[in-house]
C-alpha positions in Angstrom: -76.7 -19.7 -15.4 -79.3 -22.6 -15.0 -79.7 -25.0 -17.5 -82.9 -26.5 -18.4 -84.3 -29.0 -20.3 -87.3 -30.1 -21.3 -87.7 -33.9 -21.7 -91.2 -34.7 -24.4 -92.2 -37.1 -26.7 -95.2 -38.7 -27.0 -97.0 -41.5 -24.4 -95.0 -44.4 -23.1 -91.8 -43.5 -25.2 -89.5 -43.6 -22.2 -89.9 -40.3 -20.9 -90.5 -40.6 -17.1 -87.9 -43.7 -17.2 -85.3 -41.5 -18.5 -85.9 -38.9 -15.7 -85.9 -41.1 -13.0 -82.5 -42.5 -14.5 -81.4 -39.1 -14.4 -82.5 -37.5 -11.6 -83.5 -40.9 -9.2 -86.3 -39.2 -8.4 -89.4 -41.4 -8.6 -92.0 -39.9 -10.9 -95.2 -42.1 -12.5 -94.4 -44.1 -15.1 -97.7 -46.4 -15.6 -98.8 -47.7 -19.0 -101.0 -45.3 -19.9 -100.8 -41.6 -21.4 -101.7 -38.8 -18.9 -100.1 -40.0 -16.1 -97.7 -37.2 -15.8 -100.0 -34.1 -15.8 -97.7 -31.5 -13.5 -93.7 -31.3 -14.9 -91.9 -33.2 -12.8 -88.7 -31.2 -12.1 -85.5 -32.7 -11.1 -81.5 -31.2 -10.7 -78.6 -33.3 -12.0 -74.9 -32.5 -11.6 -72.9 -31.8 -14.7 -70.5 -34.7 -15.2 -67.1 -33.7 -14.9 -63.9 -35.4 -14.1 -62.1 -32.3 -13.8 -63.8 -30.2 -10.8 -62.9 -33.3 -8.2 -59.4 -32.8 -9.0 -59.6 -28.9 -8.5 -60.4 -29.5 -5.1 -58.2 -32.3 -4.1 -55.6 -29.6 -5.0 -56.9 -26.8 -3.3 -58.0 -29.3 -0.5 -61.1 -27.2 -0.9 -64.2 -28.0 1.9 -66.8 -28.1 -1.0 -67.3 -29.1 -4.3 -70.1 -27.3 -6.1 -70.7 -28.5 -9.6 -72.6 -27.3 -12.8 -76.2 -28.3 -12.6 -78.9 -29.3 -15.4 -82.6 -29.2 -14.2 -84.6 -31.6 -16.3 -88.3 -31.4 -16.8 -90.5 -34.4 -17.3 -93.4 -33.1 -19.7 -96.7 -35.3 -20.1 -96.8 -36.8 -23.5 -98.1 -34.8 -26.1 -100.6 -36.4 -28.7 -102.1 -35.7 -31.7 -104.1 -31.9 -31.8 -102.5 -31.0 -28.6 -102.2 -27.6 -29.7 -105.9 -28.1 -29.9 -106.5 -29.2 -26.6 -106.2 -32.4 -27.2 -105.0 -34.9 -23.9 -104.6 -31.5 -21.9 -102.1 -30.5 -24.5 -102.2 -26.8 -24.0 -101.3 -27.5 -20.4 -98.2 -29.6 -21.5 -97.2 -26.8 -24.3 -97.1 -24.2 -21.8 -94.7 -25.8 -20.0 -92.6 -26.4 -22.9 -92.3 -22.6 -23.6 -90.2 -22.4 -20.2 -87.4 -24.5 -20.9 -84.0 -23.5 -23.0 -83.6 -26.6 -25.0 -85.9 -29.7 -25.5 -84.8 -33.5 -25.2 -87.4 -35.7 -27.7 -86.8 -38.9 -27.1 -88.4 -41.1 -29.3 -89.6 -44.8 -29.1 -87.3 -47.3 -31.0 -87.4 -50.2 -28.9 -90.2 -53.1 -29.5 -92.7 -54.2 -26.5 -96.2 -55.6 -27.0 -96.7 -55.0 -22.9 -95.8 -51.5 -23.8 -98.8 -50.2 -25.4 -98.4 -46.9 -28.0 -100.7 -44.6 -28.6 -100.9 -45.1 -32.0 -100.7 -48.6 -31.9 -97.7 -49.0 -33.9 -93.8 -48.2 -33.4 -92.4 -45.6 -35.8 -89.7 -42.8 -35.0 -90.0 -40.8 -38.2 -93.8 -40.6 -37.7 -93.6 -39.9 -33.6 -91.2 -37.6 -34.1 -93.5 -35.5 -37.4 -96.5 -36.1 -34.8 -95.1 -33.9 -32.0 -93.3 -31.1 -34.3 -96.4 -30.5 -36.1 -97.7 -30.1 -33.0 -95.1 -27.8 -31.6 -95.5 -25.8 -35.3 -99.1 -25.5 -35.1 -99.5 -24.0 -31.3 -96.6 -21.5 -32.4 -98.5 -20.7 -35.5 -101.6 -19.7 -33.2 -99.3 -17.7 -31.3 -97.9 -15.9 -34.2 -101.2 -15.4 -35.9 -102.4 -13.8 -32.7 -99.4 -11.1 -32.8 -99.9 -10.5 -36.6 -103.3 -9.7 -36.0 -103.0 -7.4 -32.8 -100.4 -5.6 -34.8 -102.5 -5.2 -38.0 -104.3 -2.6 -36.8 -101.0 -0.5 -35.1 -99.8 -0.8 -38.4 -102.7 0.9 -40.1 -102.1 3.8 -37.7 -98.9 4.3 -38.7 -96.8 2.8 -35.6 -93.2 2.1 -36.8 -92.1 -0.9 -34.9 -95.5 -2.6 -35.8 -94.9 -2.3 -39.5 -91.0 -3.3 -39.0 -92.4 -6.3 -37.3 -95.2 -7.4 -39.6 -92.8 -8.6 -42.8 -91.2 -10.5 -40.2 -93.7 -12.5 -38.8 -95.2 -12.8 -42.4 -91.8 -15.1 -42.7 -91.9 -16.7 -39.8 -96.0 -17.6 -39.8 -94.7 -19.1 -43.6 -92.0 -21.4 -42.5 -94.5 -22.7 -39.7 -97.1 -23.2 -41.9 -95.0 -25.5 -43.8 -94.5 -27.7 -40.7 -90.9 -25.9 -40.5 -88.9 -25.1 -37.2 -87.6 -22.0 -36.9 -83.9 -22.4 -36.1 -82.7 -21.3 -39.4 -83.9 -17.4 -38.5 -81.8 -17.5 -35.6 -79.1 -16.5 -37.7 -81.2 -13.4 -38.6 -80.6 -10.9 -35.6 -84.8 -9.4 -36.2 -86.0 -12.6 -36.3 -84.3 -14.1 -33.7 -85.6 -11.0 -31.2 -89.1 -11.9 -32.2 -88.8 -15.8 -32.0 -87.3 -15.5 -28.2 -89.4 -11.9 -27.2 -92.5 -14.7 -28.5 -90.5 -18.1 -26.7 -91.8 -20.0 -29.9 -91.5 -23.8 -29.1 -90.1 -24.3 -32.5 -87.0 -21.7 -32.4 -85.8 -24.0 -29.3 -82.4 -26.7 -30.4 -83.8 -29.7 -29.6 -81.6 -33.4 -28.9 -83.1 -36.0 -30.0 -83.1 -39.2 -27.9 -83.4 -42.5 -29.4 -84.6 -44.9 -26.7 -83.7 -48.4 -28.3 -83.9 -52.0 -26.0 -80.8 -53.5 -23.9 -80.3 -55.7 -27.0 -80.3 -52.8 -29.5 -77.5 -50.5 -27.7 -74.7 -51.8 -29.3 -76.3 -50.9 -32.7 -76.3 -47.5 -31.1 -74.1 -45.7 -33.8 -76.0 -47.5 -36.7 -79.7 -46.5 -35.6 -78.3 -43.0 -35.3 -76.9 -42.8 -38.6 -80.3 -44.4 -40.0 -82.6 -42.3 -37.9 -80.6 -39.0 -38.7 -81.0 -39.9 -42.4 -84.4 -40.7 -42.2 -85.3 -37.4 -40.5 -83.0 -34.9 -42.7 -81.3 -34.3 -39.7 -77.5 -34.2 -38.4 -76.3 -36.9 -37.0 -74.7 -34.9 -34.1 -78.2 -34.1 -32.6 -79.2 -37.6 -31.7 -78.3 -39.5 -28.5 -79.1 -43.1 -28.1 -79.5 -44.6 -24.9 -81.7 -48.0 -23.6 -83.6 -46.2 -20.5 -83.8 -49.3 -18.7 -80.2 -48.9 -19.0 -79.8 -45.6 -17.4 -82.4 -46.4 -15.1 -80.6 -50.3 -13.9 -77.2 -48.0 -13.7 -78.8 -45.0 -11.7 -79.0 -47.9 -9.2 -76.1 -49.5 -9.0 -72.6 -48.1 -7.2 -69.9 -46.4 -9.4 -67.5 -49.8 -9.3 -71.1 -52.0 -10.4 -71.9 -49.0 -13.2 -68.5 -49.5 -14.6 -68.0 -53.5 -14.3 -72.5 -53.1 -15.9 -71.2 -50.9 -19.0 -67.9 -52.4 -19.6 -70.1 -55.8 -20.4 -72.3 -53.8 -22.6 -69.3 -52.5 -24.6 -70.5 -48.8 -23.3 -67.8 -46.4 -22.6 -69.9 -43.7 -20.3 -73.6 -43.9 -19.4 -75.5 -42.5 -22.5 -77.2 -39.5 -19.7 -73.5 -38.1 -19.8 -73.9 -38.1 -23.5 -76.9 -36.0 -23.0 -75.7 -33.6 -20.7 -72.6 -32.7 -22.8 -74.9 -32.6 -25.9 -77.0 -29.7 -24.0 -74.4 -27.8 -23.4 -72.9 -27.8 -27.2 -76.5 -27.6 -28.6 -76.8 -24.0 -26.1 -73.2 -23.1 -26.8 -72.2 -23.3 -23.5 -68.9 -24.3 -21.6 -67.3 -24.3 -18.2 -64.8 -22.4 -16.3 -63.5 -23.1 -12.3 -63.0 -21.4 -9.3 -61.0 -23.2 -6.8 -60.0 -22.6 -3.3 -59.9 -23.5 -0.1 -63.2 -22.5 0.8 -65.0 -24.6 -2.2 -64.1 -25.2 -6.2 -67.0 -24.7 -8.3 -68.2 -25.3 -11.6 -69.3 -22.2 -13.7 -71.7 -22.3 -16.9 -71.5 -19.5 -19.0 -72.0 -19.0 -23.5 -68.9 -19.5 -25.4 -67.2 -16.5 -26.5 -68.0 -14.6 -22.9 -65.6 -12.2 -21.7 -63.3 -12.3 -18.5 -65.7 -9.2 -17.4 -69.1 -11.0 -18.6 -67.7 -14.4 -17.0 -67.1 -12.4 -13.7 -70.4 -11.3 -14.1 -72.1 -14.7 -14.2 -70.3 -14.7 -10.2 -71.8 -11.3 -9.3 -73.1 -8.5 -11.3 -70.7 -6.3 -9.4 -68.0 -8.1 -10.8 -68.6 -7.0 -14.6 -69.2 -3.4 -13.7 -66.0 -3.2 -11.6 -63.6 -5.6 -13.2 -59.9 -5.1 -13.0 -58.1 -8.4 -14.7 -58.4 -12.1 -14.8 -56.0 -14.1 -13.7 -56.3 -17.4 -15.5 -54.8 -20.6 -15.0 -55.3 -23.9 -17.4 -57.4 -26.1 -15.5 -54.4 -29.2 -16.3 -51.8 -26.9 -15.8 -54.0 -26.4 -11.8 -53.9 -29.8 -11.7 -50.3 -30.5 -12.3 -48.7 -28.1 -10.3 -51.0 -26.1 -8.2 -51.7 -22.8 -7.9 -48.4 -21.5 -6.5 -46.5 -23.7 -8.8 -48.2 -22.6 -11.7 -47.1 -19.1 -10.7 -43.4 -20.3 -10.5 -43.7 -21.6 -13.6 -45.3 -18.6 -15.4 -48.1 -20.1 -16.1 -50.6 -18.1 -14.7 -51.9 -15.4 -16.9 -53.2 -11.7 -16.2 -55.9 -11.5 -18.7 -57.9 -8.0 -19.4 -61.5 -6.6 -20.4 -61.2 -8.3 -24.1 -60.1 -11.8 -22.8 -62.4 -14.0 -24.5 -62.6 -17.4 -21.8 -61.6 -20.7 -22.8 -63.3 -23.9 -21.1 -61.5 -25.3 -18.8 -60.2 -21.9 -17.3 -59.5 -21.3 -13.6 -59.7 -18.0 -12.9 -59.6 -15.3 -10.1 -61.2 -12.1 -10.8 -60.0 -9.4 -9.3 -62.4 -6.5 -9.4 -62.7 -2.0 -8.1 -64.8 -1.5 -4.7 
């Protein structure tokens, strides 16, 4: 299961600074909007501190971790959904991603020019979810319409669908995501069969100056507050930070954040964030041959979990056989079996991060 996340905001907010932090990939980054026209795409390892320890056990020959693949979308502006700075270009590229990163400008630069010539989160960020609301109201407008006349004639799943989309072109009318009818099982088919921009969770990355970072927890609480939004959906990082510490070796990133006061680098922050904002957690496998990271949704079963491995492996599952990943660790595999702490787990096991397991599955 790929992860992917789409990083937008609007011009010279951070953006391509933040993907070349996280990917070290170089991608354009000149003072001027439009310089990213194609997404830039780039694959990051998961962080994880436990899958290196797996395979020193297992003295496995490969370690094969969880990957994110972030995509650096051109900055949106003002009437994209219009057009506007090749905006239906960007949008489109939007549509593909699971979960979207805004990062918004905090920090203050005169050589950084903005396109509004001014620097103001709470408006950047209304800016670019109007936008998002308005291309998605289009798109919705366009369905009611082509289903109108099915409806006239009678066709059931047309006139089951029309109330619907009466409620959802409402809320986006009113310059209103759509995340609250993804608790609605109708409305949530729709919103996905439709991949409306505005029915994707979205992170929202503060991008403050070196000086700022240690105010991080402050300017989230502020810009949470000033948004309506929780608290828990903003990360705030100093790109030039990430982007100096994508440089340097692991001893010069630790002695670098230690004298910053940081405890991990704030792209580890992000990571974890998209995974809890997609419901998503990790389970091992771990052997000789290689250990390797598995993503899969929370509240999978054993089977469905086997599944993510090979489709085979859900139709022909047999038992788990689960061990806890510090329990691995501790004792190994054949100790944890002396020790009885290896589980045989059936069809209605419900995984746990953090599992290792072995499937065993039918021919």
């Amino acid at each position: 299961m790929s992860l992917k996340i789409g990083i937008i905001g609007l011009p010279n907010v951070g953006k391509s600074t933040l993907f070349r932090a996280l990917t070290k990939k170089a991608v354009p980054a000149e003072n001027y909007p439009f310089t990213t026209i194609d997404p830039n795409v780039g694959v990051v390892e998961v962080p994880d501190s436990i899958l290196p320890k797996l395979a020193k056990v297992s003295q496995a020959k490969k370690i094969v971790p969880a990957i994110v693949e972030f995509v650096d979308i051109a900055g949106l502006v003002k009437n994209a959904h219009q057009g506007e700075g090749l905006g239906n270009k960007f949008l489109a590229n939007i549509r593909d991603v699971a979960a979207i990163a805004h990062v918004v400008r905090v920090f203050v630069d005169t050589k950084v020019i903005h396109v509004e010539n001014r620097v103001d989160p709470k408006a950047d960020v209304e800016i670019i979810e109007a936008e998002l609301a308005l291309a998605d109201l289009e798109v919705v407008k366009k369905r009611i319409e082509n289903l109108s006349g099915k409806a006239k004639s009678g066709d059931k799943a047309a006139l089951a669908q029309l109330p619907i989309l009466a409620d959802i072109e409402s809320q986006l009318a009113q310059g209103k995501n759509l995340l609250t009818l993804l608790d609605l099982e109708e409305p949530a088919k729709l919103i996905k069969e439709m991949n409306l921009l505005t029915g994707k969770p979205v992170i929202y990355v503060a991008n403050v100056a070196e000086s700022e970072i240690a105010k991080a927890e402050q300017i989230q609480t502020e810009l949470a507050k000033s948004l309506n939004q929780p608290a828990k959906d903003f990360v705030v990082i100093s790109a030039k930070i990430e982007a100096e510490l994508a440089e340097l070796s692991d001893e010069e990133g630790l002695t670098y954040m230690q004298s910053l006061g940081l405890k991990e680098p704030g792209l580890h922050r992000l990571i974890h964030q998209a995974f809890t904002i997609l419901g998503l957690q990790t389970f091992y496998t771990s052997g000789e041959m290689e250990s390797k990271a598995w993503t899969i949704k929370q509240g999978m079963t054993a089977p469905q979990a086997a599944g993510v491995i090979h489709s085979d492996f859900e139709k022909n599952f047999i038992r788990a056989e689960i061990i806890d990943c510090q329990d691995f660790i501790k004792y190994g595999e054949a100790g944890c079996k002396e020790k009885g702490l290896l589980r045989i787990e059936g069809r209605d096991y419900v995984m746990r991060p953090g599992d290792v397991a072995h499937f065993r599955v039918g021919v």
